[in-house]
N, CA and C of each residue as an Amber inpcrd file, in Angstrom:
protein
   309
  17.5840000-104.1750000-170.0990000  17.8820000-102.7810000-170.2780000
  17.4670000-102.3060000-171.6470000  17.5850000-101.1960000-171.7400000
  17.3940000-100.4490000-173.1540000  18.5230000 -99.7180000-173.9560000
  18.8020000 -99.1860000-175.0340000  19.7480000 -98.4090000-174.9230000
  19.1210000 -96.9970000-176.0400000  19.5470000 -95.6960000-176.3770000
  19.1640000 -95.3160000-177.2390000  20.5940000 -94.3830000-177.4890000
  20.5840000 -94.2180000-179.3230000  21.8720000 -92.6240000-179.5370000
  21.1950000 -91.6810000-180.2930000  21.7580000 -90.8650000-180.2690000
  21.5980000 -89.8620000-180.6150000  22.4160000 -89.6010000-181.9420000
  22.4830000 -89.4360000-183.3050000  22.8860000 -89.1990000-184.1790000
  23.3420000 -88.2830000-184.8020000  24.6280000 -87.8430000-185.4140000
  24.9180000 -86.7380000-185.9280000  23.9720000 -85.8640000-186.4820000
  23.0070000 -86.4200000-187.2720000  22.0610000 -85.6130000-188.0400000
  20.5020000 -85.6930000-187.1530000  20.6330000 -85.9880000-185.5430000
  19.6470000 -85.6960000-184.7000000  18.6540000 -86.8980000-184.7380000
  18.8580000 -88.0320000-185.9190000  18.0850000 -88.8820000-185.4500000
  18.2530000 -89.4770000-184.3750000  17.1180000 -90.1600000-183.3070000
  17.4150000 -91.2640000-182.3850000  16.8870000 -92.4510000-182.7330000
  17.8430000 -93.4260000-182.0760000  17.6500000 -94.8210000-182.4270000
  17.5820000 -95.0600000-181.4860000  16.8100000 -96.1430000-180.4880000
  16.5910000 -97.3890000-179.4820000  16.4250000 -98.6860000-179.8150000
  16.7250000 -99.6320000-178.9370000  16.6670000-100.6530000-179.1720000
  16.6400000-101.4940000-177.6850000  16.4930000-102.7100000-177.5930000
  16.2750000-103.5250000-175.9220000  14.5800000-103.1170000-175.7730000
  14.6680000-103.3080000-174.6760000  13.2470000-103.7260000-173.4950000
  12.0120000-102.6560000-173.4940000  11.4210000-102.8110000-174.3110000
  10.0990000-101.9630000-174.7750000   9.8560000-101.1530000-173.4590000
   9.8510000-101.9550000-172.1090000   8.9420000-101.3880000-171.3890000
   9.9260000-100.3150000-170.2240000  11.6080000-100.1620000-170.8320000
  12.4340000 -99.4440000-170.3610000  12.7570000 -98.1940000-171.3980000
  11.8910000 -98.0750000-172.8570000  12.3310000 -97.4010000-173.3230000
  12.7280000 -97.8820000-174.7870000  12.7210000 -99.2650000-174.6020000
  13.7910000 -99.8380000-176.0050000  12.9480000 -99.7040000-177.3690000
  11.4720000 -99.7360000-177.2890000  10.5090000 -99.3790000-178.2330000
  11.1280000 -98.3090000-179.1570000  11.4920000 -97.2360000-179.0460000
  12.0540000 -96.1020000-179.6850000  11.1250000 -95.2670000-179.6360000
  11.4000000 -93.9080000-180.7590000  10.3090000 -93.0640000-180.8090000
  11.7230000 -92.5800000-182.1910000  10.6550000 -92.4480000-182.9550000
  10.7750000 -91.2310000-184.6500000  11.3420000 -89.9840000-184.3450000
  11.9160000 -89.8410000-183.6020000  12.3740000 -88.0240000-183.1510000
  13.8470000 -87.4200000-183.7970000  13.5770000 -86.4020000-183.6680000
  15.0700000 -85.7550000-184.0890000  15.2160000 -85.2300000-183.3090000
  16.4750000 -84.6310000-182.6640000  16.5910000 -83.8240000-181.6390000
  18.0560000 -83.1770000-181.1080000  18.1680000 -82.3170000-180.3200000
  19.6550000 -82.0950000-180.2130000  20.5020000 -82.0770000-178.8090000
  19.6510000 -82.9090000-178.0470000  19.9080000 -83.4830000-176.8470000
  19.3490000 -84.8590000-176.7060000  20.0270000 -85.5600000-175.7520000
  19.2300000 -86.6900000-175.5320000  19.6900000 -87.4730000-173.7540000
  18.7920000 -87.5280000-173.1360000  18.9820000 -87.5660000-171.6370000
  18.4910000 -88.9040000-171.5540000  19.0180000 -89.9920000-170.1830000
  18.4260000 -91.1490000-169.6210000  18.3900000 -91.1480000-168.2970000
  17.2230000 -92.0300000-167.9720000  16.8860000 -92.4200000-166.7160000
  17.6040000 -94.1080000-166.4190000  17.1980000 -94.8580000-165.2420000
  17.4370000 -96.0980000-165.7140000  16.4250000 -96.9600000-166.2290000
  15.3380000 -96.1350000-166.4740000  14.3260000 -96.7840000-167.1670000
  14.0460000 -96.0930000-168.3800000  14.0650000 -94.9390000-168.9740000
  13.4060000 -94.1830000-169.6450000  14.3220000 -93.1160000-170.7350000
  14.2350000 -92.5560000-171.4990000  14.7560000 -91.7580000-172.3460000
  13.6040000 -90.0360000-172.3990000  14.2820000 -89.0580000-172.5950000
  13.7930000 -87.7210000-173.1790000  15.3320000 -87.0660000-174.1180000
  14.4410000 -86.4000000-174.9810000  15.0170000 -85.6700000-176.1020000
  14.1710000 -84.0700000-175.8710000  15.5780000 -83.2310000-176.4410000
  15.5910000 -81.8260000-176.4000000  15.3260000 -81.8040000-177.9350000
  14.1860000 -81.1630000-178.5230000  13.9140000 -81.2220000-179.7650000
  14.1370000 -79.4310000-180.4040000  14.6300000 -79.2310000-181.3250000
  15.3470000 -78.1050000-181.6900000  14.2300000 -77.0640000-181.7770000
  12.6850000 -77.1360000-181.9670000  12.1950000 -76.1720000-181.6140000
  11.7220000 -76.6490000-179.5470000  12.5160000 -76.4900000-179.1670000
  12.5050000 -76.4610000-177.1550000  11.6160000 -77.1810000-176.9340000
  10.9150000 -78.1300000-177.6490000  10.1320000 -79.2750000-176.6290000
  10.6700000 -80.2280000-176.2780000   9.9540000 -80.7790000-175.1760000
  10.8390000 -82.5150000-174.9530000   9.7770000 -83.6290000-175.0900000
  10.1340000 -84.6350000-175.4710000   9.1260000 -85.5550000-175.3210000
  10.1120000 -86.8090000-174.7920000   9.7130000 -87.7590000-174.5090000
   9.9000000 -88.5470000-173.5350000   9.3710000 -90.0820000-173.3500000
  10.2490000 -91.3040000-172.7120000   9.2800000 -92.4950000-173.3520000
  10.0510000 -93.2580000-172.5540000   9.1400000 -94.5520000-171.8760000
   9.5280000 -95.1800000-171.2550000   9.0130000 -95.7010000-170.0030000
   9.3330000 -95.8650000-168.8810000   8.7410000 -96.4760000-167.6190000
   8.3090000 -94.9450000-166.8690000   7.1700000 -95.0090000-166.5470000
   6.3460000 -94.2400000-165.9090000   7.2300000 -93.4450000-164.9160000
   7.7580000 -94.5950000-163.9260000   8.0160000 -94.1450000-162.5490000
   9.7320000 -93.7100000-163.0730000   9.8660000 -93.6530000-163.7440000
  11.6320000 -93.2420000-164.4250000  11.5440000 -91.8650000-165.3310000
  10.6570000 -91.5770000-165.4010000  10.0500000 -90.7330000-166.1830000
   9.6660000 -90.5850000-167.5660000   9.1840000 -91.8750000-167.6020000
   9.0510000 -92.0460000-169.0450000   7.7350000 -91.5350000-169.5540000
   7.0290000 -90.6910000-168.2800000   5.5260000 -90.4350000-168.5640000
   5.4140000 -88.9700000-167.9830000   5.4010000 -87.8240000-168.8530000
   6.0190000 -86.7920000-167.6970000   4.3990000 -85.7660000-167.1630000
   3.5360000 -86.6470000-167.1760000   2.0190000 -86.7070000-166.4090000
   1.7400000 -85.2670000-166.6280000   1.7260000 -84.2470000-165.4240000
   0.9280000 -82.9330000-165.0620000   2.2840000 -82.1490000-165.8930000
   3.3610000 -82.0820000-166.0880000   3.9520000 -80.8080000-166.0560000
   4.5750000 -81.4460000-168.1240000   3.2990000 -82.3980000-168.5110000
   3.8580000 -82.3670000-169.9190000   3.5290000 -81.3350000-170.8800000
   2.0490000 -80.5860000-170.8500000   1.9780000 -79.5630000-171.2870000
   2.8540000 -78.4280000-171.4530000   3.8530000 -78.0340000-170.4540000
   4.6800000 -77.2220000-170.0900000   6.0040000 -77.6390000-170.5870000
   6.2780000 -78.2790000-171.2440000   7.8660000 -78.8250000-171.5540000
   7.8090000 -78.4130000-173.1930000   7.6560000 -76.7440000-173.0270000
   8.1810000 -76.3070000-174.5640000   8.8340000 -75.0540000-173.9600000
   9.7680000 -74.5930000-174.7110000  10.7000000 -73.3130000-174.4150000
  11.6140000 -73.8100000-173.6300000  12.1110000 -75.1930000-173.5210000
  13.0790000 -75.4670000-172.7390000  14.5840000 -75.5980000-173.3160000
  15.3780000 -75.0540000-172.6890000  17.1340000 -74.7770000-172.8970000
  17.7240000 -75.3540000-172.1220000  17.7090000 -76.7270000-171.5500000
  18.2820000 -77.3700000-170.6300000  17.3560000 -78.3800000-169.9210000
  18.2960000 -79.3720000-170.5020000  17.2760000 -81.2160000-170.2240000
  18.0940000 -82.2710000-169.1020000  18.4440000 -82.3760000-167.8500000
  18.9230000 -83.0140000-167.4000000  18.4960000 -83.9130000-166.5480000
  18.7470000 -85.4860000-166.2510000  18.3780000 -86.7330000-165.5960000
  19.2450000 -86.6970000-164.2570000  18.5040000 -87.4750000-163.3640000
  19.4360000 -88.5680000-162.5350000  18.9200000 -89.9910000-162.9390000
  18.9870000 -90.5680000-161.7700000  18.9010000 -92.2980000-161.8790000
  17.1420000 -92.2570000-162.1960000  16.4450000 -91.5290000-161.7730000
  15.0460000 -91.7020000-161.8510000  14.1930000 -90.7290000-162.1680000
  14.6190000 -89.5560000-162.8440000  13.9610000 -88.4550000-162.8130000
  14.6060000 -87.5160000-163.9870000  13.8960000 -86.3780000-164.6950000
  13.8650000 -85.5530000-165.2190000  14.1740000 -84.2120000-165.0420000
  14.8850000 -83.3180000-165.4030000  14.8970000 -81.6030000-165.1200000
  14.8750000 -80.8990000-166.4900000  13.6020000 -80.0380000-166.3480000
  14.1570000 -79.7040000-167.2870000  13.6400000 -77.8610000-167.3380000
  14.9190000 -77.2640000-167.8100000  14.9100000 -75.7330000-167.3270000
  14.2030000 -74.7010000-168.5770000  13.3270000 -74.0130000-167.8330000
  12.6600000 -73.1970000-169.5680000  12.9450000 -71.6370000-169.3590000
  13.1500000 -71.5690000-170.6350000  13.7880000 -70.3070000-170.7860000
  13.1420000 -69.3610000-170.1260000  12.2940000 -68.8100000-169.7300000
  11.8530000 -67.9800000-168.5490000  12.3810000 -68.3890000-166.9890000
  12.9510000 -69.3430000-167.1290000  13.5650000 -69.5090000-165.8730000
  13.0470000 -70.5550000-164.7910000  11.5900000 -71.2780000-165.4910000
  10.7040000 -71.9530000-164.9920000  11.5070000 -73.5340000-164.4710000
  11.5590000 -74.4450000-163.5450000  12.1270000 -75.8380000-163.3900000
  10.9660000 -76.3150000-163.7050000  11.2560000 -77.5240000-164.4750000
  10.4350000 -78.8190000-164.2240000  10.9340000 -79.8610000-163.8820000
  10.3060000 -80.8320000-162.9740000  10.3220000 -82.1890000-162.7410000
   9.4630000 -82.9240000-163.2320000  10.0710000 -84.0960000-163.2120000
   9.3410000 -85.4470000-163.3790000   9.9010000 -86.4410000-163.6050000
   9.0320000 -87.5740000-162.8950000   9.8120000 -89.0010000-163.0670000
   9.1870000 -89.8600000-161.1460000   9.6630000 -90.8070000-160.7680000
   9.5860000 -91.1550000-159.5820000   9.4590000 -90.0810000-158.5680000
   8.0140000 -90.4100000-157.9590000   7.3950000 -89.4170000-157.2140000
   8.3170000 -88.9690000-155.9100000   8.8450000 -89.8550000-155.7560000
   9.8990000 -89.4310000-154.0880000  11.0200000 -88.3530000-154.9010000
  11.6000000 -88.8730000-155.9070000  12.8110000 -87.5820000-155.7280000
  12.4880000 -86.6790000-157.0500000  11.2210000 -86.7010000-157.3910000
  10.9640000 -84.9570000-158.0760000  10.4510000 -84.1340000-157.2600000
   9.8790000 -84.2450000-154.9900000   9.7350000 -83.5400000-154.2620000
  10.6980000 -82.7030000-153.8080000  11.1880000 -81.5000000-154.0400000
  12.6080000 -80.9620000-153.7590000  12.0780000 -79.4160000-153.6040000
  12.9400000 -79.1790000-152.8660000  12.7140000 -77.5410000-152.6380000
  13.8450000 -77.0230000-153.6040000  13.8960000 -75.3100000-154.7510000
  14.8480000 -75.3080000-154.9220000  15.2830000 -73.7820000-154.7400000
  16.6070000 -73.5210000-154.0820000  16.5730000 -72.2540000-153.4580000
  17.6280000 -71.2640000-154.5890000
C-alpha cells in the first residue's frame, strides 16, 4: 500500500509502494483525495494533479488538460470526480466505473 497527508501548512507527504502512489509528489494543496491505488490534490489556485496507478487514477489521460477551475475533488475505490466551477464533471480513473450517466 501507500499512504499520503496532507499538512497543516498544505504540504503533502507520501510514503510506501511507488507504483500505488508512495513515490510522492512536491505539492501544496488544500484538499487531498485517494483511490486504492492512487492520490490527487486540490491545489489552491483550482488545479488538480494526481499520481499513481493508471487504472486508479493515478493518470488522469484525456480530461487532464481540463482539471483547472475546480471546487470539488472527490474519489471512490477506483476513480476520480472532480467538479469545475462552471458546473463541468470530470472523471477519471478505471475505465468501467468513470462510464456513468449523470442526471
Amino acid at each position: 500500500g501507500a499512504f499520503a497527508a496532507l499538512r497543516r501548512d498544505g504540504a503533502v507527504r507520501c510514503w510506501g509502494d511507488a507504483a500505488l502512489g508512495g513515490h510522492g509528489k512536491a505539492e501544496t494543496a488544500t484538499a487531498l483525495v485517494a483511490t486504492l491505488g492512487a492520490f490527487a490534490v486540490l491545489r489552491s489556485d483550482g488545479r488538480v494533479t494526481c499520481w499513481g496507478h493508471r487504472f486508479s487514477g493515478g493518470e488522469p489521460g484525456s480530461v487532464a488538460a481540463q482539471l483547472t477551475e475546480v471546487v470539488l475533488l472527490t474519489s471512490s475505490e477506483v476513480a476520480f470526480t472532480a467538479l469545475r466551477a462552471d458546473g463541468t464533471v470530470l472523471r477519471w480513473g478505471h475505465p468501467y466505473y468513470t462510464r456513468c450517466n449523470l442526471y
